[in-house]
C-alpha positions in Angstrom: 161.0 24.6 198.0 164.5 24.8 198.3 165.1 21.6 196.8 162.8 22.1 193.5 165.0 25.1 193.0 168.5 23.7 192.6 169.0 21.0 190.0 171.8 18.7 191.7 171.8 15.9 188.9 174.5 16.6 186.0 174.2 16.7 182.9 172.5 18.5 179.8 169.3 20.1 181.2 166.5 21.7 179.0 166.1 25.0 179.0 163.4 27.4 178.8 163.3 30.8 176.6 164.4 32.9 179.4 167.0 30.6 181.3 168.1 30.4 177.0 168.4 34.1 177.4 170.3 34.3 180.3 172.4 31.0 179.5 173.9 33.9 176.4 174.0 37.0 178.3 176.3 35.2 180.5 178.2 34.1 178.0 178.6 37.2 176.6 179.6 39.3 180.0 181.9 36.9 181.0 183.2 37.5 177.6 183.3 41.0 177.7 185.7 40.8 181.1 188.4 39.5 178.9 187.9 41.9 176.1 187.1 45.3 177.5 190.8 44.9 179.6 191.9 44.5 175.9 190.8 47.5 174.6 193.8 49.4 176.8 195.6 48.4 174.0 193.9 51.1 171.8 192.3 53.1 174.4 193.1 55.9 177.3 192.8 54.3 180.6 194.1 54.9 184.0 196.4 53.2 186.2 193.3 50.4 187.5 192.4 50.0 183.6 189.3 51.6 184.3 187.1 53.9 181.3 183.7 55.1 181.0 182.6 52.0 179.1 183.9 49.8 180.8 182.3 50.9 184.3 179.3 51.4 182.5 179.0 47.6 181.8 180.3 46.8 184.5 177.5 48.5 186.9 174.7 46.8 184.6 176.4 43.8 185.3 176.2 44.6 189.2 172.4 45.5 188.5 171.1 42.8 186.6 172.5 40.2 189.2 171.1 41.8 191.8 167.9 41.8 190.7 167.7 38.2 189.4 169.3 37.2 192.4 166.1 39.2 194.4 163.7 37.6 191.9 165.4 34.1 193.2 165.6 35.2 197.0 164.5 31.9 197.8 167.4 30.4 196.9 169.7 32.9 197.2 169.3 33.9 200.7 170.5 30.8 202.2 173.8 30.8 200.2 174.4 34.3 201.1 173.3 33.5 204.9 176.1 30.6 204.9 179.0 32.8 203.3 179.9 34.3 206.3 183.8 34.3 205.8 182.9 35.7 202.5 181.1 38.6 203.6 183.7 39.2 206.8 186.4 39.4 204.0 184.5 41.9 201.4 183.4 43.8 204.7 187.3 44.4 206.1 187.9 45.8 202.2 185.0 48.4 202.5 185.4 49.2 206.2 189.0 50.1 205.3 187.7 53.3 203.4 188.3 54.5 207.6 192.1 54.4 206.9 192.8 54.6 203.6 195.7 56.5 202.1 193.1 57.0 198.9 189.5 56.8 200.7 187.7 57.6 197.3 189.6 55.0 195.4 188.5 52.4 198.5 184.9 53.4 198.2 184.4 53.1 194.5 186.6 50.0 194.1 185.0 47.7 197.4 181.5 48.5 195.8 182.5 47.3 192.8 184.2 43.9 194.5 181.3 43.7 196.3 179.4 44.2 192.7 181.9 41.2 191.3 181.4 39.0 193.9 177.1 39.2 193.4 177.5 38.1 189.6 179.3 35.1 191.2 176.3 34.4 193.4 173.8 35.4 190.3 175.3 32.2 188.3 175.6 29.9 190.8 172.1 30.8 192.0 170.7 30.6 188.2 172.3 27.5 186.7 174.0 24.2 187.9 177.2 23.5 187.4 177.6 21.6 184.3 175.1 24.4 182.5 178.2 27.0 183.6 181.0 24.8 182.5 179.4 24.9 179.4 178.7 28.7 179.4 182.6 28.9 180.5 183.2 26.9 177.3 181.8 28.7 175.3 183.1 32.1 176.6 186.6 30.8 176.1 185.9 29.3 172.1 185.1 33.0 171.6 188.4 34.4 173.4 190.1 31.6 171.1 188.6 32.6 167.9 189.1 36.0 168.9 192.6 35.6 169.8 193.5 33.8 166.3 192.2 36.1 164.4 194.6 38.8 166.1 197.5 36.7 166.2 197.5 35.2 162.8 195.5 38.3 161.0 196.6 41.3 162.5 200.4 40.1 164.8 200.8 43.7 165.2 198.6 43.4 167.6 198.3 40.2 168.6 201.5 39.0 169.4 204.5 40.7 171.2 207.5 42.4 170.0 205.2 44.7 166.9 204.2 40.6 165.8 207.5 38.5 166.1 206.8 37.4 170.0 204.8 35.2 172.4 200.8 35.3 171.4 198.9 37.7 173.6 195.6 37.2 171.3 193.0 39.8 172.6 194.9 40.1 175.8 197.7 43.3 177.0 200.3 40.5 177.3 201.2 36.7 176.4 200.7 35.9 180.4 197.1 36.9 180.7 196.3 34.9 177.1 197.9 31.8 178.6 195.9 32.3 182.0 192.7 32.2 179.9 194.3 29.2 178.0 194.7 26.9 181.4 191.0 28.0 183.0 190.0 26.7 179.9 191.9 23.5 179.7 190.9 22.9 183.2 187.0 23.3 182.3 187.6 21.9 179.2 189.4 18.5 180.7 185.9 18.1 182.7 183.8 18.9 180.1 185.6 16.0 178.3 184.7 14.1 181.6 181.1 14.5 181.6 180.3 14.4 178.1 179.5 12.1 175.2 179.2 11.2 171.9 179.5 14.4 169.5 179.7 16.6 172.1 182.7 15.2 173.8 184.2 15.4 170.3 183.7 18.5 170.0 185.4 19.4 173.8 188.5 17.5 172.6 188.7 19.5 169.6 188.5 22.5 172.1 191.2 21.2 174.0 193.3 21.0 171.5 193.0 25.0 170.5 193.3 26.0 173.7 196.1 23.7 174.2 198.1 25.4 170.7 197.0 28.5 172.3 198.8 28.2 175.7 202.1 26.9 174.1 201.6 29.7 171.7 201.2 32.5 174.5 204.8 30.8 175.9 204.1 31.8 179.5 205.8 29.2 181.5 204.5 30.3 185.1 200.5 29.7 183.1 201.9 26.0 181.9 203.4 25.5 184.6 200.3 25.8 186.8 198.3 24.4 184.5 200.3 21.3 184.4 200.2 20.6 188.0 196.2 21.2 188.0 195.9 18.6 185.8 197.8 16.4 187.4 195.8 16.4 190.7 192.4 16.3 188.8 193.4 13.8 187.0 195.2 11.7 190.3 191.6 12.3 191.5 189.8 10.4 188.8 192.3 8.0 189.4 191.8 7.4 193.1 188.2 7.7 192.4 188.1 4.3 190.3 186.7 1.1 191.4 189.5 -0.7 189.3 192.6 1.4 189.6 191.9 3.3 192.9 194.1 1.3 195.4 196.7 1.8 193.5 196.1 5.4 192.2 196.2 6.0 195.5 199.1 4.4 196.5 201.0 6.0 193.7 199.6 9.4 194.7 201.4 9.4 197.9 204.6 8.3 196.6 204.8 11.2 194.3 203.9 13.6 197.4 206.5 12.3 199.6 209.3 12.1 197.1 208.1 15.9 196.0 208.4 16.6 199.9 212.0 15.1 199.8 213.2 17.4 197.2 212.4 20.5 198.5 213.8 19.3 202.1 216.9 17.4 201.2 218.0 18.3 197.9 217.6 22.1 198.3 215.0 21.9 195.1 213.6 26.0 195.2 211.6 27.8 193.2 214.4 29.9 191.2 215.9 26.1 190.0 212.5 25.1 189.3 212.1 28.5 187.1 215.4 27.9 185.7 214.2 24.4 184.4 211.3 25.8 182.8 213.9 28.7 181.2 213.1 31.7 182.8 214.9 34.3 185.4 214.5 33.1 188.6 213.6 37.4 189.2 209.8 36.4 187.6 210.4 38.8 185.1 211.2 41.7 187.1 208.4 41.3 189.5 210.8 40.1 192.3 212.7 43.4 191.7 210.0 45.8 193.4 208.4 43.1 195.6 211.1 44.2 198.2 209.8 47.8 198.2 206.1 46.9 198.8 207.5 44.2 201.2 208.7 47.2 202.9 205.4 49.0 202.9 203.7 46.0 204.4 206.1 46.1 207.3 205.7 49.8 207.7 201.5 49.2 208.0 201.3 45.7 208.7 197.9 45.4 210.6 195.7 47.7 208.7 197.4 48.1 205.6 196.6 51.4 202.9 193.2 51.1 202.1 191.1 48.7 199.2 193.1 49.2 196.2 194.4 52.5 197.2 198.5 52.0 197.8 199.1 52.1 194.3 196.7 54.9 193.4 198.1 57.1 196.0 201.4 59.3 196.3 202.5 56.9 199.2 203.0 54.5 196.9 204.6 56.2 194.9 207.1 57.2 197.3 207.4 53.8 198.2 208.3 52.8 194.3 210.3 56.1 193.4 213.7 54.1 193.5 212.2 51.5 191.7 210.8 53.3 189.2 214.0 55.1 188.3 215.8 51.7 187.8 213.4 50.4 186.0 213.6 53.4 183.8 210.2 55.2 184.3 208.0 51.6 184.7 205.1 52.0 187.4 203.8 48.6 188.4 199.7 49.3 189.6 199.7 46.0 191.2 201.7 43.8 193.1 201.7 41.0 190.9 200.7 38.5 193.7 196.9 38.1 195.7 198.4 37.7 199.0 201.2 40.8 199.0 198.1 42.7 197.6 195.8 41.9 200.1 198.3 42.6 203.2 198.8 46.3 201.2 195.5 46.4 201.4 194.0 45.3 204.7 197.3 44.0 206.7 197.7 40.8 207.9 194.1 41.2 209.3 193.2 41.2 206.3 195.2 38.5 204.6 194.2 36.4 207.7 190.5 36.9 206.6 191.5 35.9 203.1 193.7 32.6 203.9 190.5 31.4 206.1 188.6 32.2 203.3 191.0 30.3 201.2 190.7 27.1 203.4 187.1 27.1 203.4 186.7 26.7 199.1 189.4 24.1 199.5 187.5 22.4 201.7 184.2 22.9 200.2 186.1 21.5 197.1 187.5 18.4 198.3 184.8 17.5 200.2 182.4 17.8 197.3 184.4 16.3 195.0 184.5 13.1 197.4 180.9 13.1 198.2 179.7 13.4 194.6 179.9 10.8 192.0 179.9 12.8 188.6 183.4 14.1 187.5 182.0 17.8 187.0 182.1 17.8 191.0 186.5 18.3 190.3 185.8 21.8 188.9 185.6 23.9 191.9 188.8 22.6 193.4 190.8 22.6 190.5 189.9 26.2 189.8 191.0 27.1 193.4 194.0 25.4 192.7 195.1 26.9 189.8 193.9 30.7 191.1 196.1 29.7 194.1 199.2 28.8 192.3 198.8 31.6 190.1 198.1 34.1 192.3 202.0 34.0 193.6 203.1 35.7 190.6 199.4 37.6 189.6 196.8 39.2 191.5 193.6 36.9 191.1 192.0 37.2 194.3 190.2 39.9 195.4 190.5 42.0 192.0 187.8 43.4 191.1 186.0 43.4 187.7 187.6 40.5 186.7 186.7 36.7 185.2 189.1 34.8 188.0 187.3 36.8 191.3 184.2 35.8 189.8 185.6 32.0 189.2 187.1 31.9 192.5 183.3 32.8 194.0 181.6 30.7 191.9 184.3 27.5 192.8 183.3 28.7 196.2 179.5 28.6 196.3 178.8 25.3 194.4 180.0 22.8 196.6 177.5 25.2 199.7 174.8 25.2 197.0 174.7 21.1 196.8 174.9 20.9 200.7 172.1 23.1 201.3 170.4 20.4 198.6 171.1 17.8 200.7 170.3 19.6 203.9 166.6 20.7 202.1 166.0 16.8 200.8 166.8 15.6 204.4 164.7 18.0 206.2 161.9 17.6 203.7 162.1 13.4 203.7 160.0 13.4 207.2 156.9 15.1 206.1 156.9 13.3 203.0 156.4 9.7 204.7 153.9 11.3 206.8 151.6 12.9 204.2 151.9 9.6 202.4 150.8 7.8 205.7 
């Protein structure tokens, strides 16, 4: 039955020898997402930071959660039955192989977002939530160590500027190290939640490392987002508490409207609010060639160019050639934000899809996080929070091959895969009193 399938309570369960096995090999692909985009650093790759290797593992990835996720049908067919907005979104991005300017490069790259998006379903199919926040944990202390050892062993290569810059650890630049930095704070922070004794000891001493990393990585748009995630997770333990909830509350809403005031009345924008935390109010360059893809949006705006395909394609190009000559033979390969990404490629149809898709995990998440009485339930929609902050100056969603698509499905599914819990113990309560009777 469904419901002797999914675990709902949190909290350390034991594991068997093989769910042991695959509790690692998780660990150890989610790792390798953040170090085989590293190996660019030493390695030829082209302009989607794609090599042999890397697709390789990439495909067994696809493979193995495919077929655990057959060998676990059961469960896994009546998530995949209720992710309809889901599918309808990862559907537009194959279908649009009909139209795009690179059909090859739409082909290989929706299968392999499709392939993404099933090791998303895989772990949320396999192990509850609090079993992945630790597996997340774990991935990250590994980035960390990682990370330290290049910064503080080998700055050559682990920091910016040949060694005298921001830490970019294992990572092609400090922004990407401080991104890892906040997904783990944010799963670290509820770890700390949910835990005790030792083990909460020893999340605090992870939150501390990843805290020294994020300041190290000095990427103010990653702190920045970081910061405001933990503000709302933590407002929500707040509002949650039988002694300080009133007022949490209370307090809550205050902040909102005053934050509402100051962006209507007092002209508060985001260039001051980049100024404040000292950096250009141009994003580091990125608002120089938004204009030109901007452009290329208006030019295709239903449809867009195809999955991944503007950039790979001389239409692009011709798009960027200006841009490219000013900025002195620099070719961005992606827009540096999800939703100017997605509208190159699928058109406002497609970022339609997306923003309804968008709505739906933030509603999943709040609505689990009220129904449920354990802390850990605050991980999906602080995830989605942060991906959506981020993803104005970096393209999280709908990337393929990458840790935050696979976060973003997984903060997605959790909240469905408790309902259909609920749903299974309700439907399965009648028969019960009978066959007692």
């Amino acid at each position: 039955m469904l419901t002797e399938a999914i675990a709902r309570r949190p909290g350390p369960v034991p594991r068997e020898r093989n769910e042991s096995n695959e509790f690692w090999l998780v660990a150890a692909a989610l790792l390798l997402t953040a170090v085989i985009p590293g190996l660019s650093k030493y390695q030829a790759y082209d302009a989607s930071g794609n090599s042999p290797a890397s697709e390789f593992l990439w495909s067994l990835m696809y493979l193995v959660a495919a077929m655990r996720l057959y060998a676990m049908r059961a469960v896994a067919v009546p998530m995949l039955a209720r992710s309809g907005w889901l599918w309808a979104f990862l559907g537009l991005m194959f279908v649009s192989v009909l139209w795009s300017v690179d059909p090859m490069t739409t082909f290989k790259n929706s299968i392999e977002l499709i392939g993404t998006t099933l090791v998303g379903f895989y772990i949320v199919t396999r192990f509850t939530l609090p079993q992945f926040i630790t597996i997340l944990a774990l991935t990250f202390s590994a980035i960390a160590i990682m990370s330290l050892g290049f910064i503080f062993g080998a700055p050559g290569h682990g920091r910016m500027d040949w060694g005298t810059g921001a830490w970019e650890g294992i990572y092609q630049d400090k922004n990407n190290l401080g991104a890892a930095a906040s997904l783990a704070i944010i799963s670290q922070v509820i770890l700390c939640a949910i835990s005790q004794g030792r083990s909460r000891a020893i999340a605090f001493v992870g939150l501390a490392l990843f805290g020294a990393i994020l300041v190290g990585s000095n990427s103010a748009t990653a702190f920045a987002d970081c910061a405001v995630v933990l503000a709302a997770v933590l407002a929500g333990f707040a509002c949650r508490s039988s002694k300080f909830g009133v007022t949490a509350r209370l307090l809550t809403i205050i902040v909102v409207a005053v934050a509402v005031i100051a962006v209507g009345f007092f002209g508060l924008t985001p260039e001051s609010a980049y100024g404040v935390l000292g950096r250009a109010p141009n994003l580091t360059g990125r608002t120089d060639f938004w204009p030109y893809l901007q452009q290329a949006v208006a030019d295709r705006p239903l449809i867009g160019y195809g999955y991944n395909a503007f950039f790979r394609s001389a239409v692009g190009a011709g798009y960027l050639s200006d841009y490219i000559v000013q900025a002195g033979g620099w070719t961005p390969y992606h827009a540096h934000n999800s939703f100017l990404q997605i509208s190159l490629d699928a058109g406002y149809i497609g970022l339609a899809s997306f923003l309804i898709l968008l709505l739906c995990a933030f509603w999943r998440g709040v609505t689990y996080f009220a129904r449920e009485q354990s802390r850990v339930a605050a991980w999906p929609v602080a995830i989605t929070l942060y991906l959506f902050l981020g993803s104005f100056t970096e393209t999280y969603f709908g990337n393929y091959n990458t840790l935050e698509w696979i976060l973003f499905v997984v903060a997605l599914l959790y909240p469905l895969r408790d309902r259909l819990s609920i749903e299974a113990s309700k439907a399965s309560e009648p028969s019960t009193i009978r066959g007692r009777r």
